[in-house]
N, C-alpha and C positions, 0 to 999 in steps of 0.2 A: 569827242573823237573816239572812234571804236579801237578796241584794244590790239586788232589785227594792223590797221593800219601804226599804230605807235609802235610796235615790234617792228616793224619792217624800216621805220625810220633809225630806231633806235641801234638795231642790226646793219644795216646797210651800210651805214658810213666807216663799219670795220671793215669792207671790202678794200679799202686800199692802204691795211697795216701792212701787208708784205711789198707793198708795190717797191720799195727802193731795191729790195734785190732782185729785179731786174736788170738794174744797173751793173750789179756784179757781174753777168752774164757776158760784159761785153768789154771786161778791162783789158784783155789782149787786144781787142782788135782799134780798141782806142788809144794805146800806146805806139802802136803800129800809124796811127795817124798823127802822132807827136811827138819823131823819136829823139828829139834832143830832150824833151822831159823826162826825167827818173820814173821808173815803173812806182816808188811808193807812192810817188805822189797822183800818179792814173790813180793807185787804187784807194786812195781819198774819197774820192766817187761815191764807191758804195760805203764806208764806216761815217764820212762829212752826215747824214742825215741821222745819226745817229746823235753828233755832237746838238742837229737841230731841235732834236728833241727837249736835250737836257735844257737847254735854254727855255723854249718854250711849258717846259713843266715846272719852271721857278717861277713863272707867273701867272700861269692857266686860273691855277685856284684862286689866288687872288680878283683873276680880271670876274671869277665863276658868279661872285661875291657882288657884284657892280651891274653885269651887265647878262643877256639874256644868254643861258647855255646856246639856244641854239643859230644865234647871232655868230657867237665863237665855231661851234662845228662847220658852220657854213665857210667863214675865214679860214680855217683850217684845212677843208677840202679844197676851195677854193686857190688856198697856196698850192698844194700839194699837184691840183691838174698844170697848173699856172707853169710854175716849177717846172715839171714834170715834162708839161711838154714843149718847153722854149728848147731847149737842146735839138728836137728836130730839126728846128729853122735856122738857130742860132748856134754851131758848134765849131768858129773857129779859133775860140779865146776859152784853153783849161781854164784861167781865172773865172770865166765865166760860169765853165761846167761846176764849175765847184761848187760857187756862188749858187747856182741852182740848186745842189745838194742840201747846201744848208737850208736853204730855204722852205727845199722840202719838210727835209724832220721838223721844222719848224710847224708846218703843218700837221704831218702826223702824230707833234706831239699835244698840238691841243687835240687830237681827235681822241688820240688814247688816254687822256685826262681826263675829259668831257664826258667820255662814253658810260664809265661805270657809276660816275655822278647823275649821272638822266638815270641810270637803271635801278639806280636805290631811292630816286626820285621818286620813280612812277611806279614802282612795281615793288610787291612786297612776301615776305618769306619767301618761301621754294622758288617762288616764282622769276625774284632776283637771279641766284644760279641758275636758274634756267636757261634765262635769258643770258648772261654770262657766259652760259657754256655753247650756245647757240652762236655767238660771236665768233668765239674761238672758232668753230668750223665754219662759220664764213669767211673770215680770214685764211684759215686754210687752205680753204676751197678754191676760191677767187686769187689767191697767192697761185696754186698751180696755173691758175689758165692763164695768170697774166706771165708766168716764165715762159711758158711756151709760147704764149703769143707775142712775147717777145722776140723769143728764140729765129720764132718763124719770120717776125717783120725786121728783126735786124743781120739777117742770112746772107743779106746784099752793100748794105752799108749801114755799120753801125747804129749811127743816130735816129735811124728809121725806128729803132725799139723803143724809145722813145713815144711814138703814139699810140704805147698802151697807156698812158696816165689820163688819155683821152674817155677811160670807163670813171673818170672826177666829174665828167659833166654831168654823165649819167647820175653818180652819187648827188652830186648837188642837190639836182631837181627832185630829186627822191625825197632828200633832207627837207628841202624845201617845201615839198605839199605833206608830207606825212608827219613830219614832227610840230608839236605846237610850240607858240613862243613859250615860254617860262618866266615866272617873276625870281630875281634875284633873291636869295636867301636873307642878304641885309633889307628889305624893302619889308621886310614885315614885322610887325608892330614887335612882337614877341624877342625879336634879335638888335634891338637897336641900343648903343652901347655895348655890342660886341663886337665890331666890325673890324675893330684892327689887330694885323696879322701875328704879332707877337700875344694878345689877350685870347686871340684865338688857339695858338699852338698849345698856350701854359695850362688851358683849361682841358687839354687832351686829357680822353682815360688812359690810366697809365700803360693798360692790359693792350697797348696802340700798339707799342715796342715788340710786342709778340709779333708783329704782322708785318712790322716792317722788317724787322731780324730774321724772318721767316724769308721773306722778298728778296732779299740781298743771299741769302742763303743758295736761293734758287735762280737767281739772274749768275752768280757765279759758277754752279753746278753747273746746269744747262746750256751754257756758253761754254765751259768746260769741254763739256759732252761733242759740241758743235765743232769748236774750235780744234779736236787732238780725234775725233772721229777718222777721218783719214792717215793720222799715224798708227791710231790702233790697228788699222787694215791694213796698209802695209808692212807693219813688224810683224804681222802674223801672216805671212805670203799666202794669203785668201785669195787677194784680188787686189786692183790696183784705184784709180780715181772712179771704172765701173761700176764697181761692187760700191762703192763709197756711195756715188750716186743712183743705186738701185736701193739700200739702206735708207736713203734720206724721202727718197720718193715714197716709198711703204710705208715709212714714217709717218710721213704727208697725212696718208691716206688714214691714217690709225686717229692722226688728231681731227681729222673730219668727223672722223664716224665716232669718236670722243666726242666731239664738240654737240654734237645735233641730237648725242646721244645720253650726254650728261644727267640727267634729269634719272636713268635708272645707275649708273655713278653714285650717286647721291640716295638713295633709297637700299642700294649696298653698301656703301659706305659710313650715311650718316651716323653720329654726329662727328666722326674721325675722320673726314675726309681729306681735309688739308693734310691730316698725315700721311692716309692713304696714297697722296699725289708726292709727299716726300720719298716714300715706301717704294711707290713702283719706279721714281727717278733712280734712287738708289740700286734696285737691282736692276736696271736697265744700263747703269756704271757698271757693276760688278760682272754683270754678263758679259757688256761686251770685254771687258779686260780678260774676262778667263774661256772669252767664246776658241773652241775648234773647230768650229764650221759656219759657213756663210746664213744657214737656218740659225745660229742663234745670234749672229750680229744683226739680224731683221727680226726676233724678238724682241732683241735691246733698243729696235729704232722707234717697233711701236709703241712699248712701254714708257721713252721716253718723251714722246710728242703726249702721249694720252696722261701724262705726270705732268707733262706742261699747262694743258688745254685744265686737268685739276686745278692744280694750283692756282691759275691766272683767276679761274672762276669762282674760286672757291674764299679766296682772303679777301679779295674788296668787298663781298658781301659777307663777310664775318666783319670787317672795318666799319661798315656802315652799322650792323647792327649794335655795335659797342659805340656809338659817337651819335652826339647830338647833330640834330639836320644843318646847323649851319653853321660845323665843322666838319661836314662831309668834302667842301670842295678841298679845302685846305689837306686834309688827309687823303686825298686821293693824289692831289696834286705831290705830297712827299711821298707818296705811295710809288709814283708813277718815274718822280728823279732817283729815288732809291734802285728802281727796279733797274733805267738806264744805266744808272752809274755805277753799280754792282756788274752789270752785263758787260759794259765798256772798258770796266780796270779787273775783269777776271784773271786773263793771261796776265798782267804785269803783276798780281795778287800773290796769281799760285808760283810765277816763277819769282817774286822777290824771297817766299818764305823757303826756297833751295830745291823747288819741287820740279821734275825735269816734265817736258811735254810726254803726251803717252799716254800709256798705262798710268805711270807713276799717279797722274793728272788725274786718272779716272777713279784711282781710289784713292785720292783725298776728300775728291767731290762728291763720291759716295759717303763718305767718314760724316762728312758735315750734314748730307739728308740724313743719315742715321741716327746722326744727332739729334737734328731738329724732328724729327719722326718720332725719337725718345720723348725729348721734352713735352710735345704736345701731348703726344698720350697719358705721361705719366702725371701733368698739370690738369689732364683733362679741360684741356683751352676751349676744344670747337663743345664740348657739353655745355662746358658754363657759358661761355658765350651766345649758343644758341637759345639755352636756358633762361637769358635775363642775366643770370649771375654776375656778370663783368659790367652788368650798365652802371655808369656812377648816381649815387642816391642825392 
């Protein structure tokens, strides 16, 4: 199989990680269609594919381990158009809409478990982050056109946005001719008497904790960032939900050009680039808390998407280079519920330890990239790890 066609499979199926916020787009107007239900529970909606996730990243690795990676991506997309687009035809039972929701992240979340496993798979050094960072901006990228095309097809009635999950079919077939089957990691002679999940986890490099600590670090920060971004804007009478969403679009646009562009990221950065991606999250906190003008709150939005699009690319392939291949699925897949479940209990995190929304929010979440920006550099984690140093003997 030529390697042009295996990137495009492998890339591809990232096209519908942003597809559930879509769904946010349209919690007014589907409350408005149910108004004896509570607005929290409308907006279940869009966070329910979220809980899909975590579920489905408790078991991804495992099933990774049995059965063909790309059997699962297939299942995965396949939920996520399935999902996706029953709400068009079927939307007069919330229980239902919900029920679709989960269902969703259920698929997105073996897609985003799957993905960085195929890519330590098949592809090796640089060329892993590459393709990693190449991801990130298709996700990005295809995240814009599916808001707007929803925007635009749900203008008249709701449920009509809804047939944007209809670019799954397209995914599928893509998946389908472009990606090869794979043999499970248990299925070869070399791994047998390792297969079960607790024998697998105990025999992790220990140097794994780096990466996961790093992950939680940054599903809190950047949720952070997301989640009090529009408080920041209007305590500083800049602008109002506008500005907030001219911020987030630019943003956008920074982690595309991130994404596709990683590969010189990485040749300026290396072998500190995980830190690098802590480094610029961090001042992309600190800016926006102390920005005076709307030119540095769209600073802080690209630095933040392009500390994202870092990050995400940059630690599963430092994971895989520290771990045996048939501990790769398993560490991806805690990789991947870390990341969820860091992201999901950020706000309940920052406000249980007395931290108010805000500013306040933005410089704790800054404190703790700083942190973790310290430690890796002064461990020199990404040296030895890119080095060999970290692999167990």
């Amino acid at each position: 199989m030529s390697n042009l066609k295996l990137k495009i499979g492998i890339v591809s199926m990232l096209a519908l990680n942003l597809s559930s916020v879509v769904i946010g787009s349209a919690i007014v107007a589907i409350s408005q269609s149910f108004p004896h239900t509570p607005i929290s529970t409308i907006q279940l909606l869009s966070t329910l594919p979220g809980l899909g996730v975590l579920l489905s990243t408790l078991v991804a690795g495992q099933l990774a381990m049995k059965f063909s990676k790309k059997y699962l991506v297939l299942l995965g997309v396949a939920l996520v158009t399935i999902a996706g687009m029953l709400p068009a035809v079927w939307h007069s039972s919330v229980i239902g809409l919900l029920a679709c929701s989960v269902v969703l992240g259920v698929g997105l979340g073996f897609i985003t478990t799957i993905n960085p496993m195929l890519v330590s798979e098949y592809f090796k050094g640089e060329e892993q982050s590459s393709i990693l960072g190449m991801g990130n901006g298709v996700t990005s990228l295809v995240g814009m056109v599916l808001i707007a095309a929803g925007g635009a097809l749900g203008a008249t009635h709701w449920y009509n946005l809804y047939w944007v999950f209809g670019i799954g079919i397209l995914v599928f077939l893509v998946v389908l001719i472009c990606l090869p089957k794979d043999l499970p990691q248990t299925q070869t002679e070399e791994n047998i008497g390792k297969t079960s999940t607790l024998s697998i986890i105990k025999a992790f490099n220990p140097s794994i904790m780096m990466i996961f600590v790093a992950v939680a670090i940054m599903g809190i920060a950047y949720t952070s960032y997301l989640s009090n971004l529009s408080i920041v804007v209007n305590s500083k009478g800049l602008g109002g939900t506008s500005l907030t969403g001219i911020v987030s679009s630019i943003g956008t646009i920074g982690g595309i050009i991130a994404g596709f562009g990683f590969k010189f990221i990485r040749k300026m950065s290396k072998p500190n680039t995980l830190a690098f991606g802590f480094i610029c999250l961090l001042v992309a906190l600190f800016l926006g808390e102390f920005a005076t003008n709307a030119f540095m709150l769209i600073i802080a939005g690209l630095l933040s998407n392009i500390s994202m699009v870092t990050i995400t690319s940059t630690a599963p392939f430092l994971a895989a280079m520290i771990s045996e291949p048939y501990q790769i699925p398993m560490v991806m897949s805690i990789y991947s519920f870390i990341n969820g479940l860091a992201s999901a209990l950020a706000p309940k995190i920052i406000s249980l330890l007395g931290i108010s929304a805000g500013g306040h929010s933005f410089i704790f979440a800054g404190g703790l990239c700083g942190i973790m920006a310290a430690t890796l550099l002064i461990s020199q984690f990404g040296k030895k790890a890119e080095g060999g140093q970290l692999v167990s003997k």
